[in-house]
py3Dmol code that shows the C-alpha trace and the ligand (Angstrom):
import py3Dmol

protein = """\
ATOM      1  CA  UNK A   1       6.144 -14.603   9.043  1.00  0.00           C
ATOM      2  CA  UNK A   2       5.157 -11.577   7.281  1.00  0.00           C
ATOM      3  CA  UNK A   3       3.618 -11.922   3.746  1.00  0.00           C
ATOM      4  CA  UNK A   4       4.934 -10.416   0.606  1.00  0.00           C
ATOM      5  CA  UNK A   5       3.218  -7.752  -1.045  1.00  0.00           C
ATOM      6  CA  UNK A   6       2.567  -6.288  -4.670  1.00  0.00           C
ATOM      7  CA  UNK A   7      -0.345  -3.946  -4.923  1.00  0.00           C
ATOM      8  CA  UNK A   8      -1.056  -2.037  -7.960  1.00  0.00           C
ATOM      9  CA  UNK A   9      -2.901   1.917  -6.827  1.00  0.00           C
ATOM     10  CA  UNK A  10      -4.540   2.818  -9.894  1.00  0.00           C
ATOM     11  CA  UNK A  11      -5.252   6.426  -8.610  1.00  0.00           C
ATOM     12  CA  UNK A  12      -7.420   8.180 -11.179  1.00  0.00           C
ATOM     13  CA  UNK A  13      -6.957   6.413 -14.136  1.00  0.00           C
ATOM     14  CA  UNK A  14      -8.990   3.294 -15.833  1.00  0.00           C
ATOM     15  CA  UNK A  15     -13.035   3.620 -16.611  1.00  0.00           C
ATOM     16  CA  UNK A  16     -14.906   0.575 -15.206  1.00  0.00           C
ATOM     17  CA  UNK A  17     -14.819  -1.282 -18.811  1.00  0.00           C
ATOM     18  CA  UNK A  18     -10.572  -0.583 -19.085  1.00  0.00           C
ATOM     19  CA  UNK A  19     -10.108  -1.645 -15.236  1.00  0.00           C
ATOM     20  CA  UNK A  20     -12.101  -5.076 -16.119  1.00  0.00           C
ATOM     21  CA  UNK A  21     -10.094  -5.782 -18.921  1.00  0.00           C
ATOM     22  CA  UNK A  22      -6.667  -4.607 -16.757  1.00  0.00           C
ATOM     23  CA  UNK A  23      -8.030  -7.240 -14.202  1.00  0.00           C
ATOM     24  CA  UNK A  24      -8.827  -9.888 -16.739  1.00  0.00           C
ATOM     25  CA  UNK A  25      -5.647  -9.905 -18.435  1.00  0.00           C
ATOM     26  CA  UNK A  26      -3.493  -9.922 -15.036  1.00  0.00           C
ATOM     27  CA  UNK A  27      -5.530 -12.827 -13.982  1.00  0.00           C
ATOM     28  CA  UNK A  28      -4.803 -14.465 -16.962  1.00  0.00           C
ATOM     29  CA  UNK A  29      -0.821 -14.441 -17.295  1.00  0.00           C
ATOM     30  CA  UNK A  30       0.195 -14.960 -13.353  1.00  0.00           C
ATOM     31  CA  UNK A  31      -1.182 -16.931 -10.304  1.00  0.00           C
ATOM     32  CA  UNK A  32       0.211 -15.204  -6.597  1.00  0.00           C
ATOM     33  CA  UNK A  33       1.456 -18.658  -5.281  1.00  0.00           C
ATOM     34  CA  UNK A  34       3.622 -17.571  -2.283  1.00  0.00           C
ATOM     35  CA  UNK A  35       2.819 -13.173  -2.992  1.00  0.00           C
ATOM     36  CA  UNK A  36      -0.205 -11.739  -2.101  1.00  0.00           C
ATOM     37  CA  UNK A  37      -1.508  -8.947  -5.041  1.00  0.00           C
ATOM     38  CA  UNK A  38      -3.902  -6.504  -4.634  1.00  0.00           C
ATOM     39  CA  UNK A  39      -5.751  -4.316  -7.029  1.00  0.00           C
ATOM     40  CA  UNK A  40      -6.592  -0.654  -5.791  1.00  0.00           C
ATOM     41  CA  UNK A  41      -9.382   0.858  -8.810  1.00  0.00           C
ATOM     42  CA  UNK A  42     -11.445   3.741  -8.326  1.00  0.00           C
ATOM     43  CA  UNK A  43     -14.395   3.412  -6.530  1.00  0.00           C
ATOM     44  CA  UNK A  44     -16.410   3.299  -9.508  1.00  0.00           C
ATOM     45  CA  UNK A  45     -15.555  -0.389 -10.203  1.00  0.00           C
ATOM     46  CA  UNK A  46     -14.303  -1.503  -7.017  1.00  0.00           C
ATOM     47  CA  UNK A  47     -17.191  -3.960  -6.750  1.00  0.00           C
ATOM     48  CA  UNK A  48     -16.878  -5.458 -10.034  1.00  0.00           C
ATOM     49  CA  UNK A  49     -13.158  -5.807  -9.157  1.00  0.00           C
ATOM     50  CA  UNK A  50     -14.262  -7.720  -6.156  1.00  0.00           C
ATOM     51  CA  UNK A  51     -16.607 -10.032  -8.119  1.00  0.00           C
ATOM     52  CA  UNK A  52     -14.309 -10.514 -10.692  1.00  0.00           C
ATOM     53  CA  UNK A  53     -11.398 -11.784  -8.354  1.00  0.00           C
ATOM     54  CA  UNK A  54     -13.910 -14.719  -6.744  1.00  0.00           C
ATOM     55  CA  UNK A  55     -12.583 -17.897  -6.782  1.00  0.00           C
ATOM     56  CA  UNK A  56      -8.752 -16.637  -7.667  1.00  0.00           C
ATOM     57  CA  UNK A  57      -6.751 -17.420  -4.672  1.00  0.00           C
ATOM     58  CA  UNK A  58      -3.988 -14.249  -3.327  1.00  0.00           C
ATOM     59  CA  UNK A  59      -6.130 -11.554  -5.360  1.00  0.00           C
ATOM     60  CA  UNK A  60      -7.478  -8.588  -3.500  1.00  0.00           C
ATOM     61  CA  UNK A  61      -9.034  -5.574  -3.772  1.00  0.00           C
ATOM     62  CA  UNK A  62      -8.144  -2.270  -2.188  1.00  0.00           C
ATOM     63  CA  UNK A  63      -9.889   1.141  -1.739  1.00  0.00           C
ATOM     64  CA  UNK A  64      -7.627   3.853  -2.342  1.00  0.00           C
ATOM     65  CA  UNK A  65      -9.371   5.918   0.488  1.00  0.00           C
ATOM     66  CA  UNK A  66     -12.503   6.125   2.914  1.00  0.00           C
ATOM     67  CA  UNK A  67     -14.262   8.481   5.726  1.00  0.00           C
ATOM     68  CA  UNK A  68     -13.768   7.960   8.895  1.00  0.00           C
ATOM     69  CA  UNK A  69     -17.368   8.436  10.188  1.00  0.00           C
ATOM     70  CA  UNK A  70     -19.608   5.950  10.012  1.00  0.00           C
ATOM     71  CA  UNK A  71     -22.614   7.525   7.955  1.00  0.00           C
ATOM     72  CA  UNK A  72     -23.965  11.328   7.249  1.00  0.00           C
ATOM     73  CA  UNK A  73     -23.909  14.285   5.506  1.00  0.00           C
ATOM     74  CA  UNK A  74     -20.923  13.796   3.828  1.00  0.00           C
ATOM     75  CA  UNK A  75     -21.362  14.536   0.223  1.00  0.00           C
ATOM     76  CA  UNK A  76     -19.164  12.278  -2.290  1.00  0.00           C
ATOM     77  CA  UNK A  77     -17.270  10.180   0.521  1.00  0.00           C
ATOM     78  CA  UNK A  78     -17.154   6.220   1.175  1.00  0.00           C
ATOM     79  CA  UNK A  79     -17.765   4.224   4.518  1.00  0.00           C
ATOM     80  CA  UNK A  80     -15.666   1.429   5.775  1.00  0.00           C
ATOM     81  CA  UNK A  81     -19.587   0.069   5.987  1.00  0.00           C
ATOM     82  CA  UNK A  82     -19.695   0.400   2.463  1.00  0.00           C
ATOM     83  CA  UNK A  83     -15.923  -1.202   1.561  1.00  0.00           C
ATOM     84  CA  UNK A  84     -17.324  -4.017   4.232  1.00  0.00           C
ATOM     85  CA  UNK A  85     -20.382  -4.757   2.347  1.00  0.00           C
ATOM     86  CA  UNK A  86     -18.945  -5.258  -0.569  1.00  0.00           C
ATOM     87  CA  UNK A  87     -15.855  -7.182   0.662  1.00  0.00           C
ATOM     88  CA  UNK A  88     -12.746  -5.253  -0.350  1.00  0.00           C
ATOM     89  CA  UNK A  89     -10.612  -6.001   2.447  1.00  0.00           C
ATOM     90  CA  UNK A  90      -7.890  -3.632   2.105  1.00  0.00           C
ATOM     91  CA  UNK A  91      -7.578   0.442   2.146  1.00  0.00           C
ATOM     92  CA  UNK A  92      -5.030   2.515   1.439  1.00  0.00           C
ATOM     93  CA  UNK A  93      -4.533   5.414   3.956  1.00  0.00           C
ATOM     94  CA  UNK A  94      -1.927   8.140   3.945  1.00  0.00           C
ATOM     95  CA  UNK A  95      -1.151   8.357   0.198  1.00  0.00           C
ATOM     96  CA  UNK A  96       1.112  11.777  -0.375  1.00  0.00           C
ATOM     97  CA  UNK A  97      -1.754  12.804  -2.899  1.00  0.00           C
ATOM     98  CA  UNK A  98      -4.147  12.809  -0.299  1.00  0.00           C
ATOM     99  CA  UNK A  99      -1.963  14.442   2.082  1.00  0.00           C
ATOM    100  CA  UNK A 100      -1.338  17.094  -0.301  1.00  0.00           C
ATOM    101  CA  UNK A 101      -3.920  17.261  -2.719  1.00  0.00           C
ATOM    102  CA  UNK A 102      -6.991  17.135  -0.310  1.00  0.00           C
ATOM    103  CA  UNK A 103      -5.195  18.020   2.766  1.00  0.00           C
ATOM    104  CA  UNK A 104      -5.400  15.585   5.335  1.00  0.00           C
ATOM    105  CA  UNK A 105      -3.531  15.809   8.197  1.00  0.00           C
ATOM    106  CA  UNK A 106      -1.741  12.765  10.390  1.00  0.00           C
ATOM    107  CA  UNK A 107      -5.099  13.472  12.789  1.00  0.00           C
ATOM    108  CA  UNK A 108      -7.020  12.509  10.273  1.00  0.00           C
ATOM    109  CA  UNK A 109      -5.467   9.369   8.684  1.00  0.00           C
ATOM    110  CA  UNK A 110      -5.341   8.006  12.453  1.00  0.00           C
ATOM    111  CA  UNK A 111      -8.571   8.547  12.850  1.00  0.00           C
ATOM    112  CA  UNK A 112      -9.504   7.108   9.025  1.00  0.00           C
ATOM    113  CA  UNK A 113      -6.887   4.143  10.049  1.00  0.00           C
ATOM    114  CA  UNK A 114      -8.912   3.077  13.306  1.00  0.00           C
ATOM    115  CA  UNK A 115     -12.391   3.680  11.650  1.00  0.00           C
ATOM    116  CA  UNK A 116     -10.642   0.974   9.014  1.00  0.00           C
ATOM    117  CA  UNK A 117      -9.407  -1.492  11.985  1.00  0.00           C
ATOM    118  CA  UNK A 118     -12.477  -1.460  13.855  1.00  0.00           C
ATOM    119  CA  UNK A 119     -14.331  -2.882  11.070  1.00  0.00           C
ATOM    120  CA  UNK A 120     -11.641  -5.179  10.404  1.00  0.00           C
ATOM    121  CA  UNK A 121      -9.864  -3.857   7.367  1.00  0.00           C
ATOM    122  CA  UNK A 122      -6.403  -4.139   6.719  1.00  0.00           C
ATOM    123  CA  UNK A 123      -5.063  -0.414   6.069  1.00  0.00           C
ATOM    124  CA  UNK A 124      -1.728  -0.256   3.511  1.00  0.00           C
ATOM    125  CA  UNK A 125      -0.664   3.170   5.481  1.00  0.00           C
ATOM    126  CA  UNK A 126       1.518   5.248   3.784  1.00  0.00           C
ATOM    127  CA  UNK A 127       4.395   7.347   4.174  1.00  0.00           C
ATOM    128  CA  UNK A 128       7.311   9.392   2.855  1.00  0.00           C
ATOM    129  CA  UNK A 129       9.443  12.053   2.650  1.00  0.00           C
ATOM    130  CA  UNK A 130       9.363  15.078  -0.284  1.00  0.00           C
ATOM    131  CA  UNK A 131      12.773  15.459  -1.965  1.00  0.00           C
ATOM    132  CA  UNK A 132      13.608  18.962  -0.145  1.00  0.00           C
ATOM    133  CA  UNK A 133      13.879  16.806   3.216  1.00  0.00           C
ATOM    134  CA  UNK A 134      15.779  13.889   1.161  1.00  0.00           C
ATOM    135  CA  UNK A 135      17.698  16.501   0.138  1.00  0.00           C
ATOM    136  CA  UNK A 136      18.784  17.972   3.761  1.00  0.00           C
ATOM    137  CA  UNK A 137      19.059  14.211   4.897  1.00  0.00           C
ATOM    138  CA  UNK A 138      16.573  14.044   7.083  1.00  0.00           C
ATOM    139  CA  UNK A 139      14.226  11.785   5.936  1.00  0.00           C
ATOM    140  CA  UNK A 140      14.691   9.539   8.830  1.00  0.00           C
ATOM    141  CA  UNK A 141      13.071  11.853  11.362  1.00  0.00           C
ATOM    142  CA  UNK A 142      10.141  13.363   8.889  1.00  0.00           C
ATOM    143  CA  UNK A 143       9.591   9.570   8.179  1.00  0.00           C
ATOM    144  CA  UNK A 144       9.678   7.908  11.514  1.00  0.00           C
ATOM    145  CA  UNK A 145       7.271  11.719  12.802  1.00  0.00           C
ATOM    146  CA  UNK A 146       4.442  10.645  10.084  1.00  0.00           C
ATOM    147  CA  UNK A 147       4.444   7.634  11.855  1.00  0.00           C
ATOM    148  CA  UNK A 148       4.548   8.705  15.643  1.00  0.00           C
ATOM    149  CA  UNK A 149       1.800  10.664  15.009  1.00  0.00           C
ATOM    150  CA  UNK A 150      -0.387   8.397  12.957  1.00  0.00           C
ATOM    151  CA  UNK A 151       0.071   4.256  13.452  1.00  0.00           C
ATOM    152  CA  UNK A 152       2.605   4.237  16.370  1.00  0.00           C
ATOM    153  CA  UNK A 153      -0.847   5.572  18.283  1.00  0.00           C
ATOM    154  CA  UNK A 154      -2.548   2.494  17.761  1.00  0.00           C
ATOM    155  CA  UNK A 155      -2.453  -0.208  20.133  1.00  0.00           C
ATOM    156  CA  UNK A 156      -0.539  -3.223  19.464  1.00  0.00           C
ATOM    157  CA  UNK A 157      -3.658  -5.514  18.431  1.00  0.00           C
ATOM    158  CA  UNK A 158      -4.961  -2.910  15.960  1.00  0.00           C
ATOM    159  CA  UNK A 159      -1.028  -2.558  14.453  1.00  0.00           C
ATOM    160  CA  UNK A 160      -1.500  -6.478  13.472  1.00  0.00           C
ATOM    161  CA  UNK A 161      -3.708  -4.829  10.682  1.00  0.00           C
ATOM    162  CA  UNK A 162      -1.643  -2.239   9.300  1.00  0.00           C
ATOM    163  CA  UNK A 163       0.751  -3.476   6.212  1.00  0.00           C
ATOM    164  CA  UNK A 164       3.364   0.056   6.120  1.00  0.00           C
ATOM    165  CA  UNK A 165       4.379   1.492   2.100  1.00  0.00           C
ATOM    166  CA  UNK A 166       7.095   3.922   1.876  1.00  0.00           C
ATOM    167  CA  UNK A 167       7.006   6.277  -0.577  1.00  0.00           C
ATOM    168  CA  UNK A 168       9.431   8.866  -1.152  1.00  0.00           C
ATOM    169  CA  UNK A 169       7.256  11.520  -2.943  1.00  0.00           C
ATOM    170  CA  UNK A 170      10.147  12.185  -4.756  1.00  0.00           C
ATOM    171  CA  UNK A 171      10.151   9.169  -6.330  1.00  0.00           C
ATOM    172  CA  UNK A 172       6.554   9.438  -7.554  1.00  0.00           C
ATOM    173  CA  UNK A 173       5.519   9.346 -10.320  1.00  0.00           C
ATOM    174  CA  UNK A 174       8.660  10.957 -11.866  1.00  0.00           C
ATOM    175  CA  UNK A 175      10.862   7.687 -13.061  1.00  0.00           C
ATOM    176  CA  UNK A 176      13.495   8.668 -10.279  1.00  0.00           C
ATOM    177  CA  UNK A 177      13.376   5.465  -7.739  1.00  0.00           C
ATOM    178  CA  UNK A 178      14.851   5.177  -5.068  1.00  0.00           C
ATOM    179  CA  UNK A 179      18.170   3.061  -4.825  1.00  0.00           C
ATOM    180  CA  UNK A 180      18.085  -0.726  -3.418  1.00  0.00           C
ATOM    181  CA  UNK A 181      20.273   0.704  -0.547  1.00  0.00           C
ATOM    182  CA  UNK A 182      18.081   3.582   0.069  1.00  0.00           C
ATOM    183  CA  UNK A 183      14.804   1.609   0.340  1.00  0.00           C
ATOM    184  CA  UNK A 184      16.677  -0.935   2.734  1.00  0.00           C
ATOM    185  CA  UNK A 185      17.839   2.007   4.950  1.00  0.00           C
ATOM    186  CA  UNK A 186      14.653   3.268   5.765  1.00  0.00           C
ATOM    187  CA  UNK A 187      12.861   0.080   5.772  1.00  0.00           C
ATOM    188  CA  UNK A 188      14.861  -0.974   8.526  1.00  0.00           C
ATOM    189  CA  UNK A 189      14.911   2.323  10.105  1.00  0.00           C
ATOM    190  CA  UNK A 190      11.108   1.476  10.169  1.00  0.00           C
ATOM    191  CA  UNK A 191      11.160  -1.661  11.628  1.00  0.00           C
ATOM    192  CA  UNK A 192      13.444  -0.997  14.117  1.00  0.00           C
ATOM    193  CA  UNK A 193      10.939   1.967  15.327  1.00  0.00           C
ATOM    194  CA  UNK A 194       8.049  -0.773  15.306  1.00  0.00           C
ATOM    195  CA  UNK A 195      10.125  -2.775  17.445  1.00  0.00           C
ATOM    196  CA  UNK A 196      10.955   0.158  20.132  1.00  0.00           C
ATOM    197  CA  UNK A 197       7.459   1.304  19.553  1.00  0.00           C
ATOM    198  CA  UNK A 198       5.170  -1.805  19.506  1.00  0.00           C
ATOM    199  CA  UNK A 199       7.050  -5.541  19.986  1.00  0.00           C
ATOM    200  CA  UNK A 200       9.341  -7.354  18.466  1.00  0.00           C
ATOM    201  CA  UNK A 201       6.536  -9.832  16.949  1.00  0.00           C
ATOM    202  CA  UNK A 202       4.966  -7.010  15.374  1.00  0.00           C
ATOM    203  CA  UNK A 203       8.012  -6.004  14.115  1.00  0.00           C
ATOM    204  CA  UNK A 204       9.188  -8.882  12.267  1.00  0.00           C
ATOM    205  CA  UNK A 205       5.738  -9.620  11.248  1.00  0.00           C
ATOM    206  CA  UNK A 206       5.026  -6.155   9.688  1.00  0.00           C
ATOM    207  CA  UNK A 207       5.495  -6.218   5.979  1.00  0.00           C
ATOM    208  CA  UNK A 208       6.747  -2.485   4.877  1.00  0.00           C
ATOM    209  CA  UNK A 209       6.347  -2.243   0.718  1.00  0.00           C
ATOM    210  CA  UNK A 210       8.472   0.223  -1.345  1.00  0.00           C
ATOM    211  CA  UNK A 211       6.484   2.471  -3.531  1.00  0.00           C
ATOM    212  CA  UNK A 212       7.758   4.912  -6.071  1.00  0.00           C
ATOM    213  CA  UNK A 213       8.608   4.487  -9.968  1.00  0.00           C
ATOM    214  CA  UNK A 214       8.596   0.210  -9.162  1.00  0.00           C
ATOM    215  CA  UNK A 215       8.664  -1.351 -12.607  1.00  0.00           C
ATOM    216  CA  UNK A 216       9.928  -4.417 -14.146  1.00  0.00           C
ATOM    217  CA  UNK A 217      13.427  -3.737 -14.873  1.00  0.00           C
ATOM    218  CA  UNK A 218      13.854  -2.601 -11.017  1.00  0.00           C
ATOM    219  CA  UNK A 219      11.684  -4.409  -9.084  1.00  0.00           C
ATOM    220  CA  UNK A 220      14.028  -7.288  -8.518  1.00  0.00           C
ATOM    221  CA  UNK A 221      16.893  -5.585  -7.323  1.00  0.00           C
ATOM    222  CA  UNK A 222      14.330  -3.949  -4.670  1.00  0.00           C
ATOM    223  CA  UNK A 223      12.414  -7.027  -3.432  1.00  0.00           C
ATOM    224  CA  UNK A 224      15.657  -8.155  -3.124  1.00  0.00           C
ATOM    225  CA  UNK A 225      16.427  -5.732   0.008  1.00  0.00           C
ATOM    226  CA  UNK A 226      15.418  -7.863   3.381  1.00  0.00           C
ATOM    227  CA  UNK A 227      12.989  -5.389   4.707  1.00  0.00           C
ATOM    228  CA  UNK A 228      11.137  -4.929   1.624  1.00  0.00           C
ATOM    229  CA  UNK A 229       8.311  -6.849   1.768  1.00  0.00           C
ATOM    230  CA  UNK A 230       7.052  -5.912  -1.557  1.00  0.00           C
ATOM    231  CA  UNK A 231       5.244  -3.016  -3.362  1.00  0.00           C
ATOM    232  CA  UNK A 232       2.896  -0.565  -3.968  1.00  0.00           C
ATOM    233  CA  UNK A 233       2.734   0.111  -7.709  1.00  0.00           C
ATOM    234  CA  UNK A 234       1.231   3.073  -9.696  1.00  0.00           C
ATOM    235  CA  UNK A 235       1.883   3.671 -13.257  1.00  0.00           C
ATOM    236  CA  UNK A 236       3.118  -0.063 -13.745  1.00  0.00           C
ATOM    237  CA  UNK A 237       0.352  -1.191 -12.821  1.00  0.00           C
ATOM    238  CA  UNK A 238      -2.148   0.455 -15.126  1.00  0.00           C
ATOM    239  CA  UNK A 239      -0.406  -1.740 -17.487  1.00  0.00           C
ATOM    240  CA  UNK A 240      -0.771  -6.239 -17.338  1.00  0.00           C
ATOM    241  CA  UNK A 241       2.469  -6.999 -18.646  1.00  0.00           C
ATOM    242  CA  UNK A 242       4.193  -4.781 -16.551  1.00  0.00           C
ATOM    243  CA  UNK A 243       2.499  -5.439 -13.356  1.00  0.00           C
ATOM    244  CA  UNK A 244       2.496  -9.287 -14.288  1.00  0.00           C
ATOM    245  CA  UNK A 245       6.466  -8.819 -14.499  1.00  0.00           C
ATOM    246  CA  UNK A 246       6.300  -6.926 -10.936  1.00  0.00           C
ATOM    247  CA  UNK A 247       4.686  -9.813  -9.529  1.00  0.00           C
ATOM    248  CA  UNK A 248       6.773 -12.307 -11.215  1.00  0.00           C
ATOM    249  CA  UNK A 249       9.927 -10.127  -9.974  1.00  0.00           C
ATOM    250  CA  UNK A 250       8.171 -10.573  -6.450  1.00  0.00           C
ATOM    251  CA  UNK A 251       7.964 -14.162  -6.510  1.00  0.00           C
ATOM    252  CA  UNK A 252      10.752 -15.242  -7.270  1.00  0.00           C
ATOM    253  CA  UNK A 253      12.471 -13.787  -3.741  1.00  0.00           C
ATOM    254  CA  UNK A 254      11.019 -16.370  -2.912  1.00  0.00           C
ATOM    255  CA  UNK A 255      10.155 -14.347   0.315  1.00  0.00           C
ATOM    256  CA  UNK A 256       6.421 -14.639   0.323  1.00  0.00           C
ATOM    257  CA  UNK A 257       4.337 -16.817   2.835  1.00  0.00           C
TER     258      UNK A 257
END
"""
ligand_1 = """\
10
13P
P 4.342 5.337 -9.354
O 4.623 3.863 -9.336
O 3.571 5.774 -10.556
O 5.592 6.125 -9.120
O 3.372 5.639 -8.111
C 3.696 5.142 -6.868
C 2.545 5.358 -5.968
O 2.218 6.477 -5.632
C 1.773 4.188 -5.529
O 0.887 4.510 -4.523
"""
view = py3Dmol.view(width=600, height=400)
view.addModel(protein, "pdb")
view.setStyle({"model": 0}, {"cartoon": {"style": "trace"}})
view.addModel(ligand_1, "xyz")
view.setStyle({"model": 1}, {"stick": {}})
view.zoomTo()
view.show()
């Protein structure tokens, strides 16, 4: 059965002495017990996340990106050697910001996304639609193209490693989240493509997580959808309480494995 998800992406945001304390206090106020959480810091204090999450059973940590070459001249990037070393057994892949921001194509995250498998990594691969395509309804076939051309390419055995997050860009960042109903459409939509695409196993055993504007006083009604398997949390997660509540929201679906 597929596992239930909440994973904070901290983006740009905490110094290594904040993002200890962020971890610290989460630890303190909330065990997992049937929801797996991951923490996604900056690469600055990724390792010290790692360290600090010994001995806590259903903590992780995530890198929010990585290269997909093994080693070289590559000025300012990370391995999967590197996230290996040090443990962190989850990346994030496909984030809209990267897309945009540093523009990298669907190529590229496939290639970043096997580079992550082969080394045994579990990739949170992410997609979604911007609001112009929302708004011309149709979100269904940009959504279900990101993924032909990226994770549908893998084989089935390297798809057992790849947890999916949808998020809508233009829920982002901007307080505007998607609604129950609207998550739950396209979260089936994607499962049903894994199914035609890959197997049925895979397709029940994939967990998809909503991300976009999750917070405490909505998280519930979203985990709450069947196909949502969880989430992948930015601003609300820069802040204990609120990711604690997101977690506690999480568990009690009762969902989790
Ligand atoms: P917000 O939760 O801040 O909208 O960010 C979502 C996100 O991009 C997580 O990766």
């Amino acid at each position: 059965m597929r596992k239930f998800i909440v994973a904070g992406n901290w983006k740009m945001n905490t110094t290594p002495k904040s993002g200890k304390q962020l971890v610290k206090d989460v630890l303190k106020k909330t065990k997992p017990e049937n929801v797996k959480v991951i923490f996604g810091p900056p690469f600055t204090h990724l390792l010290q996340t790692q360290k600090q999450l010994k001995g806590h059973k259903g903590f992780f940590a995530a890198a929010q990106n990585m290269h997909q070459e093994d080693r070289g001249a590559y000025t300012g990037e990370i391995s999967v050697e590197m996230l290996e070393d040090i443990g962190a057994k989850f990346v994030i892949i496909g984030h809209s910001e990267r897309r945009l921001y540093f523009k990298e194509t669907n190529a590229l995250l496939l290639a970043k996304t096997k580079k992550a498998i082969l080394h045994n990594r579990k990739v949170i691969f992410c997609c979604g639609e911007p609001l112009a395509v929302r708004e011309k309804g149709t979100h269904f076939q940009y959504v279900m193209r990101q993924l032909s051309a990226t994770i549908f390419k893998l084989s089935p055995e390297e798809f057992k490693q790849v947890i999916i997050a949808y998020e809508p860009i233009w829920a982002i960042g901007t307080g505007r989240t998607a609604s129950p109903e609207q998550a739950q459409d396209m979260h089936f939509a994607i499962r049903a493509a894994i199914k035609k695409k890959m197997n049925e196993d895979l397709a029940s055993g994939t967990s998809i997580l909503y991300g976009g504007s999750v917070k405490p006083s909505n998280a519930l009604e979203i985990f709450k959808q069947p196909d949502v398997d969880g989430g992948l949390v930015g601003g609300a997660s820069l802040h204990a309480d609120d990711f604690v509540a997101i977690i506690e929201a999480a568990k009690k679906t009762d969902r989790g494995r």
